[in-house]
C-alpha positions in Angstrom: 0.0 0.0 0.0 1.5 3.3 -0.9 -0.2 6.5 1.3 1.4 9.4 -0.4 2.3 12.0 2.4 -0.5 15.4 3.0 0.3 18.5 2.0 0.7 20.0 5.0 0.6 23.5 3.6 -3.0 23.4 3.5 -3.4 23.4 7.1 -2.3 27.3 8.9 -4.3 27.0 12.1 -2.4 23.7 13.3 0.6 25.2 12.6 -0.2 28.7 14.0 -1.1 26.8 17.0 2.6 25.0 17.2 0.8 21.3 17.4 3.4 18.6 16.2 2.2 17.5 13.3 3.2 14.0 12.0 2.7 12.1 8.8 0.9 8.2 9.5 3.0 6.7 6.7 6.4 7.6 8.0 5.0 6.1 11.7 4.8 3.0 10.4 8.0 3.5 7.8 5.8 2.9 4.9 3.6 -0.1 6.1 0.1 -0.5 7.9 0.7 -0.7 11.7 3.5 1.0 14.5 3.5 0.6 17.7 3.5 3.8 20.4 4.9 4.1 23.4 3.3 6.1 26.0 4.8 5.7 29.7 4.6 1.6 30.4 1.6 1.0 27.8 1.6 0.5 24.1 -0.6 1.3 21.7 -1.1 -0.2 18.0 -1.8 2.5 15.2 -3.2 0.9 12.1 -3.9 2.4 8.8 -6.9 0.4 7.1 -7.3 0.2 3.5 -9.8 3.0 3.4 -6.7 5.2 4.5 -8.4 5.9 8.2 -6.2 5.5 11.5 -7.2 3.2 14.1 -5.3 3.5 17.7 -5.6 0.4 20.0 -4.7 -0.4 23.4 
């Protein structure tokens, strides 16, 4: 599955508002699924074929 990366350009207000932004596709180094760290839990980011995100415990 290739995602090709947004153009972030078209988004001012998350950027005005200094919110990371990061790209779904480079999380998961081209594939479908990365895993995230947060404290002692991790969480499994998935991106279907429709292109949506799903975050699981």
């Amino acid at each position: 599955m290739t995602i090709n990366p947004p153009d972030f350009s078209t988004l001012p207000d998350i950027r005005l508002a200094k919110v990371p932004v990061h790209d779904a596709a480079a999380l998961t180094q081209g594939g479908n699924q990365a895993l995230i760290a947060l404290g002692d839990q991790l969480y499994n980011l998935r991106i279907t074929r429709a292109g949506k995100l799903i975050l699981t415990k």
